[in-house]
C-alpha positions, 0 to 999 in steps of 0.5 A: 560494537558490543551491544548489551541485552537491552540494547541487542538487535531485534527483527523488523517485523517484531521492531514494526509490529511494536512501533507501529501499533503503538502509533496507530493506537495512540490518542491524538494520532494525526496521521494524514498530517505525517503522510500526504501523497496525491493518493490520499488526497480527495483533490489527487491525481491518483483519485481522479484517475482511478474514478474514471478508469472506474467508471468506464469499467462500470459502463460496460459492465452495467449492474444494480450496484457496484461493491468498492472497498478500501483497506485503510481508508483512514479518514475518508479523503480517498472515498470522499474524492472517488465519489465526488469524481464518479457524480461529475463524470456522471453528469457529464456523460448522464450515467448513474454510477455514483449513486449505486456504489456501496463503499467500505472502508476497512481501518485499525482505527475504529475512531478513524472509521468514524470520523470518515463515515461522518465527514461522509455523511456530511458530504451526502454519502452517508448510505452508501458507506458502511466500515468495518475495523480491521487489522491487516497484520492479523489473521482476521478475513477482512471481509465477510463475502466475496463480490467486490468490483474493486478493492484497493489500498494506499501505502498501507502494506509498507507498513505491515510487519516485515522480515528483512535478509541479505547475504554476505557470499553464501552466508544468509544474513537476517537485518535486525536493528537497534532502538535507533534503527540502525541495521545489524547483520547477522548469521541466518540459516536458508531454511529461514526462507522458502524458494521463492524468497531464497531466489531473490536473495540470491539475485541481488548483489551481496550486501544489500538488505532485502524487505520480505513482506510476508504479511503484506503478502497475506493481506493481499490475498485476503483482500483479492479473495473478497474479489467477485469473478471480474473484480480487481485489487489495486495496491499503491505503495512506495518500494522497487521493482525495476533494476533502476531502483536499485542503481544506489551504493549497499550503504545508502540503500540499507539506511534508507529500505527501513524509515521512521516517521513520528515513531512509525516504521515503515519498510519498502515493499517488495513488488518482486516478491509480492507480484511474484508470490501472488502470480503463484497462487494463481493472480494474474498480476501487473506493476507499473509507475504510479506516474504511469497510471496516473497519466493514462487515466488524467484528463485534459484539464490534468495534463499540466500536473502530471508532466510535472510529476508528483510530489511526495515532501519528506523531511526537507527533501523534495522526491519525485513520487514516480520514482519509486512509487508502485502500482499492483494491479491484482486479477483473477486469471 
């Protein structure tokens, strides 16, 4: 196919970066009524399970208060459904955790910030919440300190501007795309890559387009780097890590690695790369299911929902969100 200028191939990230800011920007945007996973709603599976591994880690580390905070919080479900968890395994176990969290929550959105400080105003939070607005794709440090107990994001890095390679033999091919996002390989040359990123070109089967998230990878490290000495980053996302995941023919995983939603593109994240890349600037790091997680973490009452798996609804398709939805956990080592 002959593709004139205005309709040449471009690279994702540049691709992503127009997209989707002119998504988040955009008046009217409703985008939790585009996305709904167990790990955005306040009544999910994956809420109720990070609260209470929170609470049992705030028990035995007894402090004043506790710092949280949330890179894209979006309209507050999430913040709204960990608090509300923290206050019942209060008065449960007759502890005072709930009420000494200071929470922020960082968005793009300075609308979407303040529609989640007042759905959480309204639900008695108010003073325990702050937001500041910010870009992960920018360079901008998210935070101004760094002594948070828990940091955490949900499917926000997949939508971060992305390279994209595979390779063809020895030949270094880069993923551009068209308006129709369709994938066009074309020559690159390996210096493109840095060694880390080369190695994992390498290692895959020739043929099979390979997400670099190189600014998801930034703003990782500069969400751990707002952790205190015993702080934790967790970052739930939908993209492969284990050798099953990549069980598909090269055609049907290069037209399914970039997708579209309501104008959005968001690319699957790299687990690889990104736990490898943070291993190497001296995290300790740890990838598992989100299923896994989730099911440590669930109590009696949830044992049904989880053996059920969860849900994740895309278009008419019905997919089972442990398939190929990812938790990091980050640490200082």
């Amino acid at each position: 196919m002959v593709l004139g200028m205005a309709d040449s191939p471009k690279p994702l990230s540049e691709c992503m970066r127009g997209r989707n800011s002119a998504y988040y920007k955009a008046g009217g945007t409703r985008i939790y009524e585009d996305f709904s996973t167990y790990a955005q709603s306040e009544e999910g599976l994956l809420t109720r399970a990070q609260a209470r591994e929170f609470h049992r880690w705030a028990q035995n580390r007894p402090k004043p208060y506790w710092r949280v905070a949330e890179a894209g919080g979006g309209e507050g479900a999430f913040a709204h459904g960990f608090l509300q968890e923290l206050k019942a395994l209060d008065g449960k176990s007759g502890t005072d955790i709930a009420g000494r969290i200071h929470y922020t929550l960082l968005d793009f959105s300075q609308p979407m910030l303040k529609k989640a400080k007042a759905r959480l105003e309204k639900e008695g939070f108010g003073s325990q919440i702050d937001t500041h607005e910010w870009d992960a794709s920018g360079d901008e440090p998210p935070l101004p300190f760094a002594s948070h107990d828990l940091v955490r994001c949900n499917e926000l890095l997949s939508d971060l501007p992305a390279q994209a390679y595979a390779r063809m033999g020895e030949q270094l091919m880069e993923a551009r795309y068209d308006e129709k996002m369709n994938p066009h390989l074309l020559p690159a040359e390996w210096q493109a890559l840095n060694d880390l990123e080369r190695k994992l070109v390498l290692a895959l089967p020739p043929k099979y387009i390979l997400p670099i998230n190189r600014a998801a990878l930034q703003a990782a490290l500069a969400l751990a780097a707002s952790l205190n000495a015993g702080g934790k980053l967790d970052v739930f996302d939908y993209g492969f890590y284990l050798a099953a995941d990549f069980d598909l023919p090269p055609q049907m995983w290069n037209d399914t690695i970039v997708r579209e939603f309501n104008g959005q593109w968001t690319a699957d994240l790299n687990f690889l790369y990104l736990s490898a890349a943070l291993a190497a600037e001296g995290w300790s790091t740890r990838v598992e299911p989100q299923e896994d997680y989730a099911k440590r973490w669930k109590g009696k009452e949830e044992g049904k929902r989880a053996e059920e798996g969860l849900d994740y609804e895309e278009e008419e398709d019905d997919i089972q969100e442990d398939d190929f939805f990812y938790h990091l956990r980050v640490q200082k080592q």
